[in-house]
N, C-alpha and C positions, 0 to 999 in steps of 0.2 A: 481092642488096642489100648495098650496102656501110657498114658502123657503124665506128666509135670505140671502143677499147677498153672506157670504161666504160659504152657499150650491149649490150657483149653478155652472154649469158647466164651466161657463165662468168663475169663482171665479181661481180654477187651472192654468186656462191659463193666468188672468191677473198676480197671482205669480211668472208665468214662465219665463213670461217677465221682471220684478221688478228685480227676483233674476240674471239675467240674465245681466241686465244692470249694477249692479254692480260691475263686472267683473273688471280687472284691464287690459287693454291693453298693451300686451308685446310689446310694442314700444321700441327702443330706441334711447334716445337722443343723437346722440351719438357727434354730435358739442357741446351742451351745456355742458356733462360732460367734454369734450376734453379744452374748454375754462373756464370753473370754475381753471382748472388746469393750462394751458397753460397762463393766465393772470397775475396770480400772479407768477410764474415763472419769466417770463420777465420782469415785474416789476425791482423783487429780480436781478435776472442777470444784469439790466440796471444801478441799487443803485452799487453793483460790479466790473461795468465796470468804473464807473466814479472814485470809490474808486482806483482801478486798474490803474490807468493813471495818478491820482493824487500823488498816493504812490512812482510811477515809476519816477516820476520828472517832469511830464506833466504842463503846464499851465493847470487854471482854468478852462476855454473859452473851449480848446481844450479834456479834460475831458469830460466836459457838454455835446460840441458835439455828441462828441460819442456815450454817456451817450441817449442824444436824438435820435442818429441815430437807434440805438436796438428798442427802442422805437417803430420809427415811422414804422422800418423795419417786426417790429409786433405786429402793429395795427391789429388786426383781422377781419377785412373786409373783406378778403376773406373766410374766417372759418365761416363767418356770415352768409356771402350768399350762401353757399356751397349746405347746405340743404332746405332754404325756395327758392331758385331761380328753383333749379332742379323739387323740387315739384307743384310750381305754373305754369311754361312751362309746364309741363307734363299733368298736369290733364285740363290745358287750351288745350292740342290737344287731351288729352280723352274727354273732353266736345264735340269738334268737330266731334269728331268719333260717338256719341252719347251714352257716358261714363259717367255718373255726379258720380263723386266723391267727398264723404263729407268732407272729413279731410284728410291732408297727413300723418295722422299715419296706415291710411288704406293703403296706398302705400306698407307698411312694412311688415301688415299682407298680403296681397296679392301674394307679387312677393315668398311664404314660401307655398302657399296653395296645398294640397297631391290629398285631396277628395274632390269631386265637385256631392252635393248632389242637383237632381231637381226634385220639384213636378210635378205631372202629369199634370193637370186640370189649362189651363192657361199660362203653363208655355212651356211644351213637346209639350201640342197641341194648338191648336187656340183658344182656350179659348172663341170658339163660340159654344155651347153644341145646339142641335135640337131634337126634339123628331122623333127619329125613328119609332116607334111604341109603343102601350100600350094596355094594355087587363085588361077588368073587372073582380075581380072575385067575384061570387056570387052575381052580378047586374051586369049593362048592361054595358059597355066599356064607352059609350058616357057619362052615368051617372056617373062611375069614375071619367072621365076626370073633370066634370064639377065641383065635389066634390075640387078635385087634385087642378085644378087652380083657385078655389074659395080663398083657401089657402094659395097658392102658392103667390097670388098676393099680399100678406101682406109682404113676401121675398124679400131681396133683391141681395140672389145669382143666380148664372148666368143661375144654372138648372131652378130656378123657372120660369127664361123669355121663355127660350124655352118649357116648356109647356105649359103656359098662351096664349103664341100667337097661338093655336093650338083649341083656344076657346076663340071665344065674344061673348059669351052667359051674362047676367047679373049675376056679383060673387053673392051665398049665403052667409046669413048674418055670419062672423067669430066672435067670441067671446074668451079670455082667450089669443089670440094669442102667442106662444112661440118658438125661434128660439135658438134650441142647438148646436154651432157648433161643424162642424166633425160628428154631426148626422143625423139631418134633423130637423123639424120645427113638429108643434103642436097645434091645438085649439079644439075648440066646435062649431060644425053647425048642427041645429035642437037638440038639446039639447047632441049630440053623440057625443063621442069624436074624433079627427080626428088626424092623425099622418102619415106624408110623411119624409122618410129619407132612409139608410139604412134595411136590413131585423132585423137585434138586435133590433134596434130602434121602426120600427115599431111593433117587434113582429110578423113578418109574415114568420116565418118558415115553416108553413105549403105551402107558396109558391113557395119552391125551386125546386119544378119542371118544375116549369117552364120558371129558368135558365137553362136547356137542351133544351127545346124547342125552344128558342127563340137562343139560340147560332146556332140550325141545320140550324137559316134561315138568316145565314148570318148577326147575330150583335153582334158576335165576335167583345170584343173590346169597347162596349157600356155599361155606368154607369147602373145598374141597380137603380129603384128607387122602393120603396113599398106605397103604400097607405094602411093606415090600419084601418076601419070606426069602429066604436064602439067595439073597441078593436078585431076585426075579420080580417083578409085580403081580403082587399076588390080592390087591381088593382097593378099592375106592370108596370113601363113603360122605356123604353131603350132609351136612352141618347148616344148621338153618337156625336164626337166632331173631326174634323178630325186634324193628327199629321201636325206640322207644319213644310215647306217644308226645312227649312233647319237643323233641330232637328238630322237627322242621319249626316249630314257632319259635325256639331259643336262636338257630341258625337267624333266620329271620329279624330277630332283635338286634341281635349282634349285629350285622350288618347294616341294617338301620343306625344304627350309632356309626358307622364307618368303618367298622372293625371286618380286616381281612379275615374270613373264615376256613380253613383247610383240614383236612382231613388225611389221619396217617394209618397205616396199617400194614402189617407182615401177608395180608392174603395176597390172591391173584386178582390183577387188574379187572379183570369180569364182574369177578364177587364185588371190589370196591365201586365200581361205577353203578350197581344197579342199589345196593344199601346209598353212595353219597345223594344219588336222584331221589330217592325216599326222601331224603333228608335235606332236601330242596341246593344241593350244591351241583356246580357244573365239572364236566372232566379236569378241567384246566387246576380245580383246586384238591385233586387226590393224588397223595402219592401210597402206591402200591409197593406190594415184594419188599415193605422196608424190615432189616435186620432193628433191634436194641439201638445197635451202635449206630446203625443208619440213621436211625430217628431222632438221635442226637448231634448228630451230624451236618443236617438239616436244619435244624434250630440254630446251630453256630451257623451255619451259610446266609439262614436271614438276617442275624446281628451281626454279623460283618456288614449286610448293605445299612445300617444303623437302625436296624427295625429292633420295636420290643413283643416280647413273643410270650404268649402263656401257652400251657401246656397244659391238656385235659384230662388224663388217662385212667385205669386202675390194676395194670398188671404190672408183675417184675419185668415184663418186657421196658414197660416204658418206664421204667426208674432213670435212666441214662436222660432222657430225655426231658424227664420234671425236674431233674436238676441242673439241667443247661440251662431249662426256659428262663427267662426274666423273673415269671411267679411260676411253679408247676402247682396243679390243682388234682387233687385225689378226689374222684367217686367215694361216696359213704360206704360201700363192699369191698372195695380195694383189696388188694394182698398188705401184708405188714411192709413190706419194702416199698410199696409205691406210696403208702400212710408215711411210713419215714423219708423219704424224698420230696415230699408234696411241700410247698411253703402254706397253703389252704387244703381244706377238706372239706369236702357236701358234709353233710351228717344226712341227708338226705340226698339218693341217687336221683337227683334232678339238675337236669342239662339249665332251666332256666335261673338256676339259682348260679351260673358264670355271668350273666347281665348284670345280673343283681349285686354280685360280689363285687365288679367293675364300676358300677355305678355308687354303689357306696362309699367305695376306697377313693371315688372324687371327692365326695361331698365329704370326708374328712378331710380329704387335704386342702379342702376349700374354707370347712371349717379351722384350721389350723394354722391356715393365713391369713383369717380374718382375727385370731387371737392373739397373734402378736402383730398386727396393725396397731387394735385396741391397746395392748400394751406400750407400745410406741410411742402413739397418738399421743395418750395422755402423760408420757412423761415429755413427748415436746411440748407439750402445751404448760405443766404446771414444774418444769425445772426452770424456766427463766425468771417466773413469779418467785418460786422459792429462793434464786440467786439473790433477785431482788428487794425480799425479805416482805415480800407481800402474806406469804402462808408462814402462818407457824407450824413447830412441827404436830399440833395434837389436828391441826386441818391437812396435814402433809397425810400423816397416818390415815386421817378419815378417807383421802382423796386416793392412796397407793388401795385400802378396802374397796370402794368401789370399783378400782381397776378390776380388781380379781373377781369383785361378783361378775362383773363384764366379762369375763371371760368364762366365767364357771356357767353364766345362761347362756353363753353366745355353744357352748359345747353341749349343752343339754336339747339342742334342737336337734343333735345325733341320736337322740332317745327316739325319734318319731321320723326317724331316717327310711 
């Protein structure tokens, strides 16, 4: 069947994205509003003071001083550095951690994050999928298979490797070739149509018995996959990816901290509850049979009730959905398009380095409010001295440098974060 760009499936998902990135990031600025104001302020106060000393019967010279001492005394070099210094230390020892952090306005959405939403496939598990087993139906298993990764070899997702290596037989010839995701793939070999994905997808309801059978012998837990040969079902095959080994203790953390944990996934309800129990989560928090679009979808439904949402993934699937979340976070294997969507990356494919990214992105923004405190502090404390012609300006100067070392050690404690 031949469509139009904006019919196809991917048409939705690339929307998903577009509208998604338009978003406005609740950041704030909160040095820049603070010195739009605080600038002209002092300014005005320093024209004041000189007027102030001159009226009083001051000399000129000694006026001026003064006049310059408020001045120098709030130069905003510490207010400057408050926020870009905190942020650069910080995400320089998240890089080390194997953190990459894209911009320091995700520091802000971060250290605010409620729900910590992760897909299954890649992200929960190893994101090494193997064919467990597979059965033909209405032809011979082996001739499935051979059909299956004729197909498959045109694919470039993860399931398609693990069956393909399972057969080096020479592929039959594929024609039309079509990959939907979130459903599975589709062409023409020997003139018959051919469709590997999900059971909707291929239309192979009629094989759903032999999701019981295939659960009694222990593959609980395994993707199912359909073959469906001229529009008939024609082989099932179980996909088995095992959960990765620190997935229940990062689960675990998170929670600990408070943070809602959920789990998203395009498989079948069956597969997702016996992988989320691995992974120490309860039904209540999987959602199953989610499309792309669905899984971003969901993410808006949380932020509507005013929740903030991270998103954990590594496939084009879930591109739609790391860019809804509040932060999306990419696995270090990811595909390019989930690496480009992601606001963070692992550089390392470890689930506990999301606690760690979370708990950093506080202690910078904690460090970050303790730096313009500091800067603050001390110009309330030494502009009224200065008004009052207490500091000159070479002690204005000495006392705006210590501001700034204060701030430049109070930021270096993010070295050892």
């Amino acid at each position: 069947m031949t469509r139009t760009c904006r019919d196809t499936v991917l048409a939705p998902i690339i929307k998903t994205v577009e509208d998604a990135q338009t978003r406005q990031a609740p950041v704030q600025k909160i040095a820049d509003r603070l010195a739009g104001v605080f600038v002209p302020l002092v300014l005005s106060l320093s024209i004041l003071t000189a007027a102030g000393w001159l009226l009083s019967g001051s000399p000129l010279t000694i006026s001026v001083m003064n006049a310059v001492a408020v001045l120098v005394i709030a130069c905003p070099c510490a207010l400057g550095l408050a926020t870009p210094l905190a942020i650069l230390t910080g995400t320089t020892r998240a890089a080390s951690k194997g953190i990459l952090v894209k911009g320091g306005d995700i520091i802000e959405r971060s250290r605010a994050i409620e729900v910590v939403i992760l897909d299954k496939t890649g992200t929960i598990t190893e994101g090494k999928p193997r064919l467990a087993s597979y059965k033909g139906i209405g032809m011979d298993d082996y001739e499935a298979l051979h059909i299956a990764t004729s197909l498959e070899r045109l694919s470039e997702h993860s399931i398609a490797k693990a069956i393909t290596e399972k057969d080096n037989r020479e592929a039959l010839r594929v024609s039309d070739f079509t990959a939907i995701p979130g459903s599975g793939i589709k062409g023409t070999i020997n003139g018959k149509s051919v469709m590997i994905g999900n059971a909707d997808f291929a239309e192979a309801g009629d094989a759903a018995h032999l999701h019981t059978d295939f659960r009694s012998r222990d593959y609980r837990g395994s993707t199912v996959v359909h073959l469906s040969y001229d529009n008939k079902s024609a082989g099932v095959f179980m996909i088995s990816d095992s959960i990765r080994k620190e997935t229940a203790e990062a689960v675990k953390v998170l929670q600990k901290a408070g943070i809602q944990v959920l789990m998203i996934t395009g498989d079948h309800r069956d597969t997702a509850l016996h992988t989320a129990a691995e992974a120490g989560l309860k039904g209540e928090a999987v959602m199953a049979g989610m499309s792309p679009v669905d899984k971003a979808e969901t993410i808006r439904n949380l932020q509507k009730e005013g929740k903030r949402v991270m998103m954990v993934g590594d496939g084009i699937n879930d591109a739609p959905a790391l860019v809804q979340a509040d932060v999306g976070v990419a696995m270090g294997r990811a595909t390019d398009i989930a690496l480009e969507s992601a606001d963070m990356v692992l550089m390392q494919s470890n689930l506990l380095l999301v606690p760690e990214a979370l708990e950093i992105s506080k202690k910078i923004y904690a460090v970050i409010r303790q730096n313009l405190f500091l800067a603050f502090i001390y110009n309330m404390i030494a502009l009224p001295l200065a008004v009052g012609g207490v500091l000159q300006p070479i002690f204005a100067a000495l006392a705006m440098t210590l501001s700034s070392l204060s701030v430049v050690g109070n930021s270096m404690k993010l070295k050892k974060a």
